[in-house]
N, C-alpha and C positions, 0 to 999 in steps of 0.2 A: 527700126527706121527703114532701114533698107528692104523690108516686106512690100513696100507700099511704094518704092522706087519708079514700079510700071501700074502701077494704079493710076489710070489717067480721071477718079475721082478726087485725087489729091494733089493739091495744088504746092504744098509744102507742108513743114512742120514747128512746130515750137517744141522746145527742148525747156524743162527746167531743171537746172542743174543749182544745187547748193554742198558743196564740195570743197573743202581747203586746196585738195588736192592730191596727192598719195604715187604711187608708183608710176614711173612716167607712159609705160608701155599702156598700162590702163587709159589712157588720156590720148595717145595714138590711136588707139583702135575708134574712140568716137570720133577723135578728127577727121580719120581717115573715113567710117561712114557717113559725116554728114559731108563732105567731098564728095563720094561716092552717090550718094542722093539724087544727087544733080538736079534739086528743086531745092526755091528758097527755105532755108531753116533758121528760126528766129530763137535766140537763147533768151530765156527770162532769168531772172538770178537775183539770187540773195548773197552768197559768199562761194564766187570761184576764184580758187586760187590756182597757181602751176600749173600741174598736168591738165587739171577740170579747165583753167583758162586756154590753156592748149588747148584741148578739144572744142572749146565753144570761139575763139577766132578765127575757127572752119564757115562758124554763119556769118549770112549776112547782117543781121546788127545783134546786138547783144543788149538787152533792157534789164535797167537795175528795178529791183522791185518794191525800193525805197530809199530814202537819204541814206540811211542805215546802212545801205549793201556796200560791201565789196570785194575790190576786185586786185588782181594783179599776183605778186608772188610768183614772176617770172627770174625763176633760178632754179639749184637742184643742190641737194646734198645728199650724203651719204650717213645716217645715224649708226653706230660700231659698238656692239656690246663690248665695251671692255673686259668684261669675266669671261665672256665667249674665247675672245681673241687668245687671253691667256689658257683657256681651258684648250685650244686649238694646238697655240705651241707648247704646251705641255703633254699631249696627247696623239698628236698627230705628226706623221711624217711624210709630207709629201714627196713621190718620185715624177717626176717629168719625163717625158722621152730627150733624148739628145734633138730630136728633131722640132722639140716644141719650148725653145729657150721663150716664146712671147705667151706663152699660155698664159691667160689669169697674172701678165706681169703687173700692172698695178697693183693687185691686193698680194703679192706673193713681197712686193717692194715693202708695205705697210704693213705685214707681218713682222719685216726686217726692221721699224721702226723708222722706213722714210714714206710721208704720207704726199711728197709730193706727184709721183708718177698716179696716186691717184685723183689728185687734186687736178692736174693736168687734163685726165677722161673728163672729169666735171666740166671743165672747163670747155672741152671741146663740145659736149653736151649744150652748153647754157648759150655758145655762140650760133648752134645750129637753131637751138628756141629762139632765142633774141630776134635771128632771122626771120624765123617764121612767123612771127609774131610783128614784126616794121613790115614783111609782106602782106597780113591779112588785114591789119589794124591801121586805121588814117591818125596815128600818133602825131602828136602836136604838143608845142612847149618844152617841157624839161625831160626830152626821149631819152637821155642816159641816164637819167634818176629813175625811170618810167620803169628801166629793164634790169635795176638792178637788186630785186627780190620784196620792194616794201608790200607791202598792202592800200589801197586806196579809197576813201568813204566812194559812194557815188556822185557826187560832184566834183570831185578832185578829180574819179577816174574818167566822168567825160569830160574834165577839162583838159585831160590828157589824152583824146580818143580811146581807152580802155574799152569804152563802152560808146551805145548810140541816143538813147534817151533814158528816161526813168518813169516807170508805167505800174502795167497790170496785164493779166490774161489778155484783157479784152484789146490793150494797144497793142499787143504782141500779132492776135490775129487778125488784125486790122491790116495790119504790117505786111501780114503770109499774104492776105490777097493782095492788096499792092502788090508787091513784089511778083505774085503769080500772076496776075493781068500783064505786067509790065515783061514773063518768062514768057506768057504766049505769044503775047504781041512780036518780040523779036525774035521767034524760034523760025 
């Protein structure tokens, strides 16, 4: 994406992304480059979730690519091999420095059998997304159910602004020029 940044042949891009979602740092890095673009980028989609919805409420509209799609799974968890954890404190002894009582303190807590100091990181996690996500998205209707992890067909999710229309290729760059007539015109 960002190759074509200063190609002043390219007016924008469409993104198709079909992704539940996965690691959230993965999902930063495309938000962050289609930010970085700084031309309209129109997401097409069949199932983004989380992090993938992260990174695609960086464009300007987001088109579902059937009734069928969707969208949302705005939260975040932590999935914890239970045989791991045991094979951990059975095998392992961690030393800290005196100087680094906050290292790794969530999961060093959740070793100790309280899961809340990690629950808490989640937490601050899921309110910085929420955020991101009431700033890039013209959300409407039931915004606190919106944000709180479901999944939504494509009608539910534009009835919720999750998304902008429900298309195809061809509406999508229909879309990029709009929007790139309308980048020039005010530059």
């Amino acid at each position: 994406l960002l190759k074509y940044k200063n190609d002043q042949r390219v007016i924008g891009a469409v993104i198709e992304i079909n992704s539940g979602g996965g690691e959230s740092t993965a999902g930063e890095y495309l938000y962050t480059a289609i930010q970085t673009f700084e031309k309209p980028v129109i997401v097409l989609g069949r199932n983004i979730g989380s992090a993938a919805y992260l990174a695609a409420s960086a464009a300007k509209e987001i088109i579902a690519t059937s009734d069928l799609s969707k969208f949302g799974s705005i939260g975040a968890y932590i999935p914890i091999d239970k045989k791991l954890i045991e094979y951990i404190k059975e095998n392992y002894d961690d030393v800290y420095s005196d100087l680094s009582s906050e290292k790794n303190a969530p999961i060093r807590s959740f070793l100790d059998g309280n899961k809340q100091p990690l629950k808490d990181s989640l937490n601050e996690f899921v309110i910085q997304f929420q955020n991101i996500i009431k700033d890039n998205r013209p959300l409407k209707g039931d915004v606190e159910n919106t944000l709180k992890g479901g999944m939504f067909l494509a009608n539910a999710a534009l009835e919720r602004g999750l998304i902008d229309s429900i298309g195809n290729i061809d509406l999508a760059i229909k879309r990029i020029k709009i929007w790139g007539i309308f980048t020039i015109f005010w530059r």
